[in-house]
C-alpha positions in Angstrom: 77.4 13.3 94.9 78.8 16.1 92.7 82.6 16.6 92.4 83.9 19.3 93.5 87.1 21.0 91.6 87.7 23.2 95.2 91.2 21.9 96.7 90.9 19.9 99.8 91.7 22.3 103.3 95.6 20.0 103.3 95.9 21.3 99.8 95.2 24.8 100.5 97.3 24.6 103.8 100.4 23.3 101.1 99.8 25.8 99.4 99.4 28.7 102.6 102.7 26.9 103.2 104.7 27.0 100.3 103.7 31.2 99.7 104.8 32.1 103.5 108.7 30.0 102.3 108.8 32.7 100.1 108.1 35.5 101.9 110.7 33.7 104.0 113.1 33.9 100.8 112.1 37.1 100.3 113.1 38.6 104.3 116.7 36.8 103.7 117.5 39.1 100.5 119.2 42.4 101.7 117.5 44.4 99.2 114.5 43.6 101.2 115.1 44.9 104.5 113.7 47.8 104.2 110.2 45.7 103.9 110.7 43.7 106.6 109.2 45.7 109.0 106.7 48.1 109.5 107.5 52.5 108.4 108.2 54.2 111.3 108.0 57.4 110.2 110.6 59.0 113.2 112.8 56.0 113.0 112.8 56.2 109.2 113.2 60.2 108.7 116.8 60.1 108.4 117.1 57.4 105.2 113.8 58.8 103.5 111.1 61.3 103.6 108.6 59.4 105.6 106.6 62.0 108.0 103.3 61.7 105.7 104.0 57.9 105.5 101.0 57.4 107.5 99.0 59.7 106.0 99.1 59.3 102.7 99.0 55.1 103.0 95.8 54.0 103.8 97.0 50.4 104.4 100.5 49.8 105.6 102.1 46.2 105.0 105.5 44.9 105.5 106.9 41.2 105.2 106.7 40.7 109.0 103.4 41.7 109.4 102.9 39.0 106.6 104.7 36.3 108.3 103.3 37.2 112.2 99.4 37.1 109.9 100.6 33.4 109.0 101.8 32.1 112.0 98.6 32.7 113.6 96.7 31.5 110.8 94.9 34.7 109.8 95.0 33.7 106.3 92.5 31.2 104.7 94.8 30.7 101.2 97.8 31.7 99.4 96.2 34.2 97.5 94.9 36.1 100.2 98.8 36.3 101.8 99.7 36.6 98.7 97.9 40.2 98.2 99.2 41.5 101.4 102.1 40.8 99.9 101.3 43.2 96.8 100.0 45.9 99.0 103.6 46.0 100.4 104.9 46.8 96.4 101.6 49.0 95.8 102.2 51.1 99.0 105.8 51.6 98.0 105.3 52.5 94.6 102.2 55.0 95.5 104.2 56.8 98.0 108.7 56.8 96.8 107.4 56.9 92.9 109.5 55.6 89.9 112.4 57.9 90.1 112.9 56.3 93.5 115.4 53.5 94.3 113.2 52.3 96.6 110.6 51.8 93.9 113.2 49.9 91.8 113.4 46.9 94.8 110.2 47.0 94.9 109.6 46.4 91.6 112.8 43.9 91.3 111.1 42.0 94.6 107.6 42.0 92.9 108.8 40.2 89.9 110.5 38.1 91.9 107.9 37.0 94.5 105.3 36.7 91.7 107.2 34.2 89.5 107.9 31.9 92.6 104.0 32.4 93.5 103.1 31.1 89.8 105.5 28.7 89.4 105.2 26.5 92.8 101.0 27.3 93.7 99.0 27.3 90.5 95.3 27.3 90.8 92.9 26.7 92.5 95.4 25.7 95.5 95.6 29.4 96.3 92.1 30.0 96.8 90.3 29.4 99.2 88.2 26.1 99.7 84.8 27.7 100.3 85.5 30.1 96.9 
């Protein structure tokens, strides 16, 4: 028999584990509210300019959709919660822009989540175990 160097499925369920604790983190941080649930471009109108939210975001994210896509197990690794994830910061920084405060928790969030990811799930425990 060959060895394999893929993680074993408890390994990558560790490691599904561990990533969706810090998204948990992440929700509990008030500069994250505003990613903790999905634009709603009427209910959002009066803090930003969101009517072409929806329009110009081809694939809208927040951290709750995140966590509900973990609870019933729609992800088969880390890394693949952990780029719905980045689509939340991609999506924010496509549509507020740099001059945005928005943009800056974003960005302050992103660095944030990403050390956590590198330092507690290193490879290959965030891939998946059939590649």
């Amino acid at each position: 028999a060959v060895a394999s160097s893929a993680p074993d499925d408890g390994s990558v369920a560790v490691a599904r584990r561990i990533c969706a604790g810090i998204v948990e983190d992440l929700m509990r941080d008030p500069a994250a509210s505003i990613f903790c649930h999905p634009v709603d471009p009427e209910r959002d109108k009066e803090d930003f300019t969101m009517a072409d939210y929806l329009e110009v975001i081809s694939k809208p994210m927040d951290l709750g959709c995140v966590m509900r896509k973990y609870k019933e197990g729609q992800y088969a690794s880390a890394q693949l919660l952990r780029e719905d994830v980045v689509q939340i910061w991609r999506n924010c920084y496509d549509f507020n822009g740099p001059d945005n405060i928005v943009y800056d928790r974003a960005l302050a969030l992103s660095e944030l989540f990403d050390h956590r990811f590198q330092a507690l799930i290193s490879p290959p425990f965030h891939h998946t175990v059939a590649g």
